[in-house]
Each structure stands twice: as C-alpha cells, then as structure tokens.
C-alpha positions as CSV (number, residue, x, y, z in Angstrom):
1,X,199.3,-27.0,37.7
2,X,198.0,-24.0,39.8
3,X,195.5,-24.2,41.9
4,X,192.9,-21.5,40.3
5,X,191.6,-21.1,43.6
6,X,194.7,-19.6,45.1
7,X,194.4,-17.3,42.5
8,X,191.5,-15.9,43.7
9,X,192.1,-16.1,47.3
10,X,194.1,-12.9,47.9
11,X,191.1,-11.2,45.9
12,X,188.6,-12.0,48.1
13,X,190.8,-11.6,51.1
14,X,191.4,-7.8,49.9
15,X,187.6,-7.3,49.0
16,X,186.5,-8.8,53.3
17,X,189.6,-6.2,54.1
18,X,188.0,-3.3,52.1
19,X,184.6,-3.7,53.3
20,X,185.3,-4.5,57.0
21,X,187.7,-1.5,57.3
22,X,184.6,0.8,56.0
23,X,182.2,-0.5,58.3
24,X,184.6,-0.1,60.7
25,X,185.8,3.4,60.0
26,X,181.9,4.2,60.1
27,X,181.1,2.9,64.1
28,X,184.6,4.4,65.4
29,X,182.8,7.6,63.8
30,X,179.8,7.2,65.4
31,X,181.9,6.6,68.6
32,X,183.4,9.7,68.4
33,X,180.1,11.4,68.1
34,X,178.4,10.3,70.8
35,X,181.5,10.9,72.7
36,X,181.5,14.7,72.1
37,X,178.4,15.0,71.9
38,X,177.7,14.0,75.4
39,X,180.6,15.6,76.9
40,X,179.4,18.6,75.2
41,X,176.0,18.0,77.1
42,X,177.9,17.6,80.2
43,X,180.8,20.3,80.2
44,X,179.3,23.9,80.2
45,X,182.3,25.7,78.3
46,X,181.4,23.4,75.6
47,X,178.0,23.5,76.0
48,X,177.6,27.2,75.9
49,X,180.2,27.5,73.3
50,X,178.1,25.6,70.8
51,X,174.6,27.1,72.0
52,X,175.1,30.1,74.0
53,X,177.1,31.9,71.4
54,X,175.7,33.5,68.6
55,X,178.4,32.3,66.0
56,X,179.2,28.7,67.7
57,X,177.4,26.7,66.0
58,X,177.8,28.6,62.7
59,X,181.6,28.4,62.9
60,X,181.4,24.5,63.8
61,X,178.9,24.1,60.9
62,X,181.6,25.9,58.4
63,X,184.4,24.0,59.3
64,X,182.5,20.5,58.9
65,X,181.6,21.9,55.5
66,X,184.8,22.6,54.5
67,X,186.3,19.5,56.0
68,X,184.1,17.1,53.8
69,X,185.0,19.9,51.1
70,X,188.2,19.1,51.2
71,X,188.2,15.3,51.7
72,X,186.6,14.6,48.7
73,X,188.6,17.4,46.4
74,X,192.0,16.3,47.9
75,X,190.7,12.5,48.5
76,X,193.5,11.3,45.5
77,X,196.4,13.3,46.3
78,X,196.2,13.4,50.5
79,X,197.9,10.7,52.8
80,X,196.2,8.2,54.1
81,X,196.6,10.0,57.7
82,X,195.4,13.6,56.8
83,X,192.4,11.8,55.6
84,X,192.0,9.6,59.0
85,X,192.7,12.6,60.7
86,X,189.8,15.1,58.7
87,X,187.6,12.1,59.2
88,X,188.0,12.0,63.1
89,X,187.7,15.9,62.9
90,X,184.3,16.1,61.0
91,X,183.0,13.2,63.7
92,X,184.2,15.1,66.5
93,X,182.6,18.5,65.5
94,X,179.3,17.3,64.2
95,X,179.3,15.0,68.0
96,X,179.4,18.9,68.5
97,X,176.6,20.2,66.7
98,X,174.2,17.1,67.7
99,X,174.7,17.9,71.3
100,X,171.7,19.7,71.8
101,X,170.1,16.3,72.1
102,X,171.4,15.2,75.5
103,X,169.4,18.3,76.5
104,X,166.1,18.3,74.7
105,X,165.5,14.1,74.6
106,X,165.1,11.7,77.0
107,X,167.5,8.9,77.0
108,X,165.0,6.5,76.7
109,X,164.1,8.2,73.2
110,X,167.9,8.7,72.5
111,X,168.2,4.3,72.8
112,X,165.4,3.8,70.9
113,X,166.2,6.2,67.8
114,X,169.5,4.5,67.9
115,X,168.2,1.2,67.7
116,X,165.9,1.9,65.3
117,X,168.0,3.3,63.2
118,X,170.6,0.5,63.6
119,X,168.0,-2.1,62.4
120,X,167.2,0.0,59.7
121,X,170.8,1.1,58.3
122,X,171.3,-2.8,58.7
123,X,168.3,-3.6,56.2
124,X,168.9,-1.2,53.5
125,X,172.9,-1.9,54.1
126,X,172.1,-5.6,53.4
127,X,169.4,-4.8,50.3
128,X,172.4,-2.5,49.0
129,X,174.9,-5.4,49.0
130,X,172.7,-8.4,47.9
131,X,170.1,-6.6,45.3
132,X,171.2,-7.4,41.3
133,X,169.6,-4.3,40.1
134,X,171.8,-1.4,39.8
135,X,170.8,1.2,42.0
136,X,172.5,4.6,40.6
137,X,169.5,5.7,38.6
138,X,168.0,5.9,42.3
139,X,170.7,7.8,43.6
140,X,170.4,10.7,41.2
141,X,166.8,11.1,42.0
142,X,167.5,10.8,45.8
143,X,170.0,13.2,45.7
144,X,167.9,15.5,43.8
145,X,165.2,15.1,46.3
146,X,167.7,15.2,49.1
147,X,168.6,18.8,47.3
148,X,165.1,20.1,47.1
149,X,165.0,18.8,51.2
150,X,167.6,21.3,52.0
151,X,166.4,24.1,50.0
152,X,162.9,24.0,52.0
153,X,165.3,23.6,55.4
154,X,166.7,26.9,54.7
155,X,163.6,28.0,53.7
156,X,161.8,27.0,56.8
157,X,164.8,28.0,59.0
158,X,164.5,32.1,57.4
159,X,160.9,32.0,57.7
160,X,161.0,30.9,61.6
161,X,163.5,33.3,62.3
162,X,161.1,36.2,60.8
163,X,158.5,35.5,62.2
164,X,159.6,34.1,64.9
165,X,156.7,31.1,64.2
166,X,157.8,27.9,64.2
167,X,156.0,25.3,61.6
168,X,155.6,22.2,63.5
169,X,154.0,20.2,60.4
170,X,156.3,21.4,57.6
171,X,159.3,19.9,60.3
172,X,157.6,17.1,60.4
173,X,157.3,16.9,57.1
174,X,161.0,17.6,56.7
175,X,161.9,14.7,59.2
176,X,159.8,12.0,57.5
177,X,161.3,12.7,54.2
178,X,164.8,13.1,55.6
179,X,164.8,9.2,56.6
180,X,163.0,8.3,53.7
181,X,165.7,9.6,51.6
182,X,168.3,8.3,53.6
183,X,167.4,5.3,54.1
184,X,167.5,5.2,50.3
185,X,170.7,6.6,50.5
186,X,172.1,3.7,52.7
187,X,171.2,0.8,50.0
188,X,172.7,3.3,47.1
189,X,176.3,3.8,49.1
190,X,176.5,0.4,50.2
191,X,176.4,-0.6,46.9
192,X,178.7,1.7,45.7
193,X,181.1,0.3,48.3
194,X,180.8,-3.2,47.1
195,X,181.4,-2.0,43.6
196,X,184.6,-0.8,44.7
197,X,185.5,-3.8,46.5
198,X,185.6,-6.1,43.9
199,X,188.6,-4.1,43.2
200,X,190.5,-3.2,46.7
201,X,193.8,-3.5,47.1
202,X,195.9,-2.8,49.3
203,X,197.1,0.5,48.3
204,X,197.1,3.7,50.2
205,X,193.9,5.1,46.8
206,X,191.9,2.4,48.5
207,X,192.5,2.6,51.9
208,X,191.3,6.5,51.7
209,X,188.2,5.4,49.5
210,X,187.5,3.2,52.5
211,X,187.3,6.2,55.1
212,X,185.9,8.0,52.3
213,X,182.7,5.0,51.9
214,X,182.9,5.0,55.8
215,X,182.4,8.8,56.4
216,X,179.0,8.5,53.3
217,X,177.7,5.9,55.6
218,X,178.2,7.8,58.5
219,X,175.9,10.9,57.1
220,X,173.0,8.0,56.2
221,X,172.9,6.7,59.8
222,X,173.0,10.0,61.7
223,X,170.5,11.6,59.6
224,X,168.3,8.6,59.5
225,X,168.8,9.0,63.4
226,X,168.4,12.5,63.8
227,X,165.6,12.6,62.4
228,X,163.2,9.7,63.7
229,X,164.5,11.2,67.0
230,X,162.5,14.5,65.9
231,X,159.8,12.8,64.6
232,X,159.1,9.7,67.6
233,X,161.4,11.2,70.4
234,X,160.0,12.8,73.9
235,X,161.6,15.4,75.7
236,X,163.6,15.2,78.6
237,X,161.7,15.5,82.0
C-alpha cells in the first residue's frame, strides 16, 4: 500500500519552493535598488544624469514603464532568463529614479522608513497568507483607488509646475493614501501568490510567475517606503 503522505510530499515541497523563490526574487530586488540608488547618490555622472538633465529622469521613467509592459504581455511566451534579466533591469533603474533620497533624507530617516516598512510589509504579508476570506473584491477597489491616486499625482505634478506652487497638504495627502493602499495591496498579492502555490511546479510558466509575484511585491514595499519616508522623514543636515 502507498504511503498517501508521500503523495503529497513533492506537493508541498514545490509550493515552500514557489513561495521562498518569490520572496526571494523580491529582497535581491530591493538589493539592487539600494545598490543603485546609492551609487547614484555617490557618483556625479549618474547623479547629474538622472537629476541634472532635463529628460533623465523621464527616459528612465519610460523605460521602467515599458519594461513591466512587457513582462507581463510576454510573461507566457519569454524564457525564464529574459524575464530574470527585465526584472534586474526595472530594479536597477527605479534604484535610479529613488536616488534623490540619499540627497534630501537623512539616513537616520532612510533606516527607519525601511524598518517601518519592513514590519509592516511583514504584517499585511502574513494577514494575506493566513486570512480565509478572499480578498480580490478588495483588490479591485484598491486598484481603483490606487488609479484615482495617480490621476491627482499628475494632476498635482501640472499644477506645481504652473504655478510654480507646491501643495504641501495635498502631497501629504497623496503620501498617506499611497501606504494605505499599498499596504492593502501587500495582503491582496500575497494572497494571490499563495493561490498560485498550491499549484507550482517546477516548470519554467511557474518559475516566471514567481519573478513575476516577486517584482508585484517589490512595487508594495517601495511605495509603502517611499512614501512614509515623505510623510515622517527629515532632511539631510
């Protein structure tokens, strides 16, 4: 007779495999982040490149678009390594585009953003994966309110270039409802990854959908971060 747990072994073996490599792909993202960004901070062709350019930023900014663009259109058909390596890309070049905050934050701030939003990716990540209730009906709503969040950002952004005024409350504003709704965002995607654990395998489909997962919970933490760094962070001395 076979042993029915045996049968269920290689299961649950795949599904710790799945989940570990997303978490993983995730903090080797992060990694790269802080590495550019800080050498960015630290290495003025970079530095002015990014900021002292007119179109630096704007060109970095299109690229990332069209790297997660692509990603997800091409997710089923690329291999395994053109996904790893658009993944590392889009890390590399937002480290980029974050850079400015070695410049405007105090480390002190920087650490305890981080940490924050470590213990708070770490909650919602855990709510995500143990919570019975189905959380997609949240999604839609957070994503719709994650839409309307952009909309004002551009908004705000044309108006402050016109008038050259910035609206300190309305970013505030923006901040406080960016973590709120990525935070939200973090329980939703780490559910979604769970979901699609209980069927991993060990084919290339998953291993992509676990870069893929990895690079969702990626955009959670460093907007979560980002933005109680606005909101709590002082500027360098």
């Amino acid at each position: 007779m076979v042993n029915s747990t045996s049968l269920f072994r290689p299961s649950i073996d795949e599904k710790r495999i799945f989940l570990m490599k997303t978490y993983l792909w995730m903090c080797f993202a992060l990694i790269v982040s802080a590495v550019a960004a800080y050498s960015a901070a630290r290495i003025p062709v970079l530095l002015n490149f990014v900021w002292g350019t007119r179109y630096g930023f704007l060109i970095l900014a299109g690229i990332e678009i069209m790297l997660v663009w692509t990603l997800s259109a091409s997710l089923r058909t690329i291999p395994v390594f053109a996904a790893f390596l658009m993944f590392t890309a889009y890390a590399a070049i937002n480290g980029l585009t974050i850079s400015y905050i070695f410049i405007l934050f105090s480390k002190s701030s920087i650490v305890y953003s981080f940490i924050s939003t470590a213990v708070m990716f770490l909650l919602m990540a855990l709510y995500g994966a143990l919570t019975k209730q189905s959380l997609a009906r949240a999604g839609h709503y957070l994503l719709m309110a994650l839409i309307g969040i952009v909309v004002v950002s551009l908004v705000n952004t044309i108006v402050t270039m016109i008038t050259r005024t910035r609206l300190d409350m309305l970013d505030w504003v923006i901040s406080l409802a960016t973590v709120v709704i990525f935070t939200g965002l973090t329980a939703v995607d780490s559910q979604k990854i769970l979901r699609a654990a209980q069927r991993a395998d060990d084919s290339d489909a998953f291993k992509k959908l676990a870069i893929y997962g990895a690079l969702e919970l990626y955009l959670d933490f460093i907007n979560i971060f980002l933005s109680l760094l606005n909101l709590f962070g002082k500027s360098r001395d």
